[in-house]
C-alpha positions as CSV (number, residue, x, y, z in Angstrom):
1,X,-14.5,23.5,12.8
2,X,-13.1,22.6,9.5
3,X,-15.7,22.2,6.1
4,X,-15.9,20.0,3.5
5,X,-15.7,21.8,0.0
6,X,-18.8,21.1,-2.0
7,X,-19.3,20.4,-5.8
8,X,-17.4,22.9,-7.8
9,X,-19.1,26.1,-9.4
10,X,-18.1,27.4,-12.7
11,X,-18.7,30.4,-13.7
12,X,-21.5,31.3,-16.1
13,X,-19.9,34.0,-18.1
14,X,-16.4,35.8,-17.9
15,X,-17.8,38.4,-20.3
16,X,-16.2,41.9,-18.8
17,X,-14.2,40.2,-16.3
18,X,-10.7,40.6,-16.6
19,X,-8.8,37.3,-15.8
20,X,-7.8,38.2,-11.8
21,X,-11.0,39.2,-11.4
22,X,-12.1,35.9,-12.9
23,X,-9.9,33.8,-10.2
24,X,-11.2,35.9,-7.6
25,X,-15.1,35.1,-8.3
26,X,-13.9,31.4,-8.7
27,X,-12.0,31.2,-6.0
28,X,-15.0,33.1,-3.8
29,X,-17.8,30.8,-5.2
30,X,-15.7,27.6,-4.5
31,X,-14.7,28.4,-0.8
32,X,-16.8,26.4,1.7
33,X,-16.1,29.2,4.1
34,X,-18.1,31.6,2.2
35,X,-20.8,29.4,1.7
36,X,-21.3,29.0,4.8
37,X,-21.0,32.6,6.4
38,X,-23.5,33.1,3.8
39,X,-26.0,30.4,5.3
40,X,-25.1,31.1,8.7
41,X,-25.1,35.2,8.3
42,X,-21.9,36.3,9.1
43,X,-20.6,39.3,7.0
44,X,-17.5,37.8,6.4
45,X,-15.5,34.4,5.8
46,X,-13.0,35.3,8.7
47,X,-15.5,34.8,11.3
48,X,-14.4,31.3,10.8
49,X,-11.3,31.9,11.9
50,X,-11.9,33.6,15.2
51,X,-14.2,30.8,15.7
52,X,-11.4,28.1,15.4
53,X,-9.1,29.6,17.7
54,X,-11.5,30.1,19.9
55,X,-12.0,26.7,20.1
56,X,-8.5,26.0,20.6
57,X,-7.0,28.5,22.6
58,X,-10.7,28.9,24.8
59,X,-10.4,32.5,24.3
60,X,-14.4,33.9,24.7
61,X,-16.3,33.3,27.8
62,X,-19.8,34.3,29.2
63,X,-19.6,38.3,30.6
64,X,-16.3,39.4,28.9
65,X,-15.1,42.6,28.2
66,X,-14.1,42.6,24.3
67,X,-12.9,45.6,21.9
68,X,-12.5,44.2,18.2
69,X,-10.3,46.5,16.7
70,X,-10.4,47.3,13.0
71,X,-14.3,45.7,13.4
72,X,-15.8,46.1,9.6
73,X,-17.3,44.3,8.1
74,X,-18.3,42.8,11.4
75,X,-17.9,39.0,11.4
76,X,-15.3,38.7,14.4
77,X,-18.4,41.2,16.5
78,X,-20.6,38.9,15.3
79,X,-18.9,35.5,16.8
80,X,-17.7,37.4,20.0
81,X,-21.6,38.4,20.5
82,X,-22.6,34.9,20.2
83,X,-20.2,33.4,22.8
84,X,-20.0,36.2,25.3
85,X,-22.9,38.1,25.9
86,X,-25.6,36.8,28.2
87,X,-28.7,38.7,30.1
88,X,-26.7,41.0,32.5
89,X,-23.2,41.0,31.4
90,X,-20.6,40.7,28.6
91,X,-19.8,43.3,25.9
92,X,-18.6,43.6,22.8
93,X,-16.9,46.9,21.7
94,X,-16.4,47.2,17.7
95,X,-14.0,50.0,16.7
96,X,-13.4,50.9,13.0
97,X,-12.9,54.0,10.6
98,X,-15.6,52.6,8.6
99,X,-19.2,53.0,9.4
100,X,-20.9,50.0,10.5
101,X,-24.7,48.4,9.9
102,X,-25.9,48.0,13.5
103,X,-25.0,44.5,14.8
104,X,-27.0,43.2,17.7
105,X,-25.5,43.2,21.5
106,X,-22.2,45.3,20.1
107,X,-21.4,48.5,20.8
108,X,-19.9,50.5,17.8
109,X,-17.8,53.0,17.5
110,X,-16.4,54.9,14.1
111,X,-12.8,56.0,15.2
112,X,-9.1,55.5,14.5
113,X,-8.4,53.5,17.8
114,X,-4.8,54.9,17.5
115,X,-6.1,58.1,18.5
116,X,-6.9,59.5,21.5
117,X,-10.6,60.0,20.8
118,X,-10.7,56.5,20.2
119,X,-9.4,55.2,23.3
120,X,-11.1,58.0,25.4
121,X,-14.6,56.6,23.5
122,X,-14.1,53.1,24.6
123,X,-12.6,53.9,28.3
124,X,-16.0,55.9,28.6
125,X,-17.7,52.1,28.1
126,X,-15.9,50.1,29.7
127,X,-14.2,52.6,32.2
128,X,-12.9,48.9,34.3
129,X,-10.7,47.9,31.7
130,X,-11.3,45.1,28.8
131,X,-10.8,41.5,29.3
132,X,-9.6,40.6,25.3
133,X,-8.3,42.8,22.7
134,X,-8.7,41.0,19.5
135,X,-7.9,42.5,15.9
136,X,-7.8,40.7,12.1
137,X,-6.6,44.1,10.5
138,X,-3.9,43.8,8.0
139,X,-3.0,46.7,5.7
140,X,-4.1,47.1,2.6
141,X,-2.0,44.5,0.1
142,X,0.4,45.7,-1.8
143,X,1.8,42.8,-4.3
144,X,5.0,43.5,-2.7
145,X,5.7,41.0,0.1
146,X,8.3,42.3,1.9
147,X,6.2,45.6,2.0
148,X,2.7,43.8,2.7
149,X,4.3,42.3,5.9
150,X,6.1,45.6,7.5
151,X,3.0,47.4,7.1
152,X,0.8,44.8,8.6
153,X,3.4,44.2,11.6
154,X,3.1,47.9,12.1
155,X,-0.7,48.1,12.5
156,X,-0.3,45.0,14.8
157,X,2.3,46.6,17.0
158,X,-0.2,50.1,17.4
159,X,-3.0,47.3,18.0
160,X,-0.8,45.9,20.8
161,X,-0.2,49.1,21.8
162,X,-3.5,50.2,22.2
163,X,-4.5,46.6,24.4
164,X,-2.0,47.3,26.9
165,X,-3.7,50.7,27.4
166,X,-6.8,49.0,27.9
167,X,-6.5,45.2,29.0
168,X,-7.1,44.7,33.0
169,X,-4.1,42.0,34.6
170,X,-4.7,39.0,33.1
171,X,-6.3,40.0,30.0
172,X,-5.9,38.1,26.7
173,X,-4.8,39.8,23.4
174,X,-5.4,38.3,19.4
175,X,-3.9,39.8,16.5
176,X,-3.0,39.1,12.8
177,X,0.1,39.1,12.0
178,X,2.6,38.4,8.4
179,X,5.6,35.8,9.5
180,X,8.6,37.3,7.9
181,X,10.7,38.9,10.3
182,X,10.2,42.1,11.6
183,X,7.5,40.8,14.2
184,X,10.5,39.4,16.3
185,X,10.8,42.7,18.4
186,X,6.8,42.7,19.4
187,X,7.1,39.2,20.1
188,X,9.7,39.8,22.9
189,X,7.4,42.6,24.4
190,X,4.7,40.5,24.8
191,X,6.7,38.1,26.1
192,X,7.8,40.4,28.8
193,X,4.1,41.3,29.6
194,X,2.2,38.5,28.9
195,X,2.5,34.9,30.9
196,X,2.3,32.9,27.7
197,X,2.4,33.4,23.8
198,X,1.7,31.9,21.1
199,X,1.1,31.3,16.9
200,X,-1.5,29.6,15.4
201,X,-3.1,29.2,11.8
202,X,-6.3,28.5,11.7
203,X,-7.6,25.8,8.9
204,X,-10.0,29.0,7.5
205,X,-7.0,30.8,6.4
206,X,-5.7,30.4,3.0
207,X,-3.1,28.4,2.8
208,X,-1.6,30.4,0.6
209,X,-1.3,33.6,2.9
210,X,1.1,34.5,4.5
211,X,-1.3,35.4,7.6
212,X,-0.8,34.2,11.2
213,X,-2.2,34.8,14.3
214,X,-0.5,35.8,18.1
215,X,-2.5,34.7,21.3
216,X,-0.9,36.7,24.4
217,X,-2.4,35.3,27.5
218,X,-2.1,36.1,31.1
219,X,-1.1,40.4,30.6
220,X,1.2,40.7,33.6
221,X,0.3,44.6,33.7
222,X,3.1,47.5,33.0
């Protein structure tokens, strides 16, 4: 799924607005993706994305077990809902620090998912395992790339460490990550645990961010 962008908005007044904040709102009213999260209500643009690799890498099927780590504001929930939950099976796990407005067919739970109470909440769910970890979480930007991307490696690799905890043999996990480097040493983990993996960019990223995405497929077990 890629959009067509629509007739540029301007903005009406920049009266208080300082000049970032000004390219921000542009940039916001102007992105197809937005416009039609908004139409289609999703709580966020990235749903997008999970739907596109999705749709490449068949990732979400009927009756799946699936924890979305880092879950606010709720837009990757809200796709995996859609596409795997059906009268008597499928669930959809949503972890996050952040409270959460209820979304429908998903389980949610407010904890840090790197700590134990967080892993003991879900294995109380889904005590069989999960079929697909997924998790769009990056750290909070910094300006500072080199920083921005060690961070952001290092929430992936606790996310990664967290789906080998949970995923059953053959499992399927989906992260963010920031090409730059430092991801090179979790890449050859997964390689040893997983039958197959791979990058991707989806066309409802930026193209200016430096944001990727790793799709580990077949977990081999520990």
């Amino acid at each position: 799924m890629t959009l067509k962008r629509s007739k540029t908005v301007q903005l009406k007044t920049a009266r208080g607005r300082t000049a970032s904040s000004q390219r921000w709102l542009r940039r916001q009213l102007n992105d197809p993706y937005v416009q039609e999260a908004q139409r289609l209500g999703y709580r966020s643009r990235s749903a997008f994305k999970l739907i596109q690799l999705d749709e490449k890498f068949g990732l979400l099927h009927k009756g799946q077990r699936v924890v979305d780590l880092g879950a606010a504001p709720g837009g990757w929930s809200q796709v995996a809902a859609n596409r795997v939950i059906q009268k008597t099976s499928g669930q959809i796990i949503g972890l996050d620090l952040l409270p959460m407005e209820p979304i429908p067919g998903v389980t949610l739970i407010q904890a840090d998912f790197m700590s134990q109470d967080g892993l003991e909440g879900l294995m109380e769910i889904c005590p069989d395992g999960i079929d697909l970890v997924i998790s769009d979480m990056a750290a909070p930007t910094t300006g500072h790339a080199p920083t921005d991307h060690i961070r952001t490696s290092a929430l992936c690799e606790a996310a990664y460490d967290f789906a080998i905890d949970v995923l059953v043999l053959d499992g399927v996990f989906l992260a963010k990550v920031f090409k730059g480097g430092s991801e090179h040493m979790l890449l050859e983990r997964m390689k040893k645990n997983f039958k197959s993996v791979r990058h991707a960019k989806p066309a409802a990223s930026r193209a200016e961010s430096p944001e990727t995405y790793v799709i580990a497929k077949g977990f081999r077990g520990i």
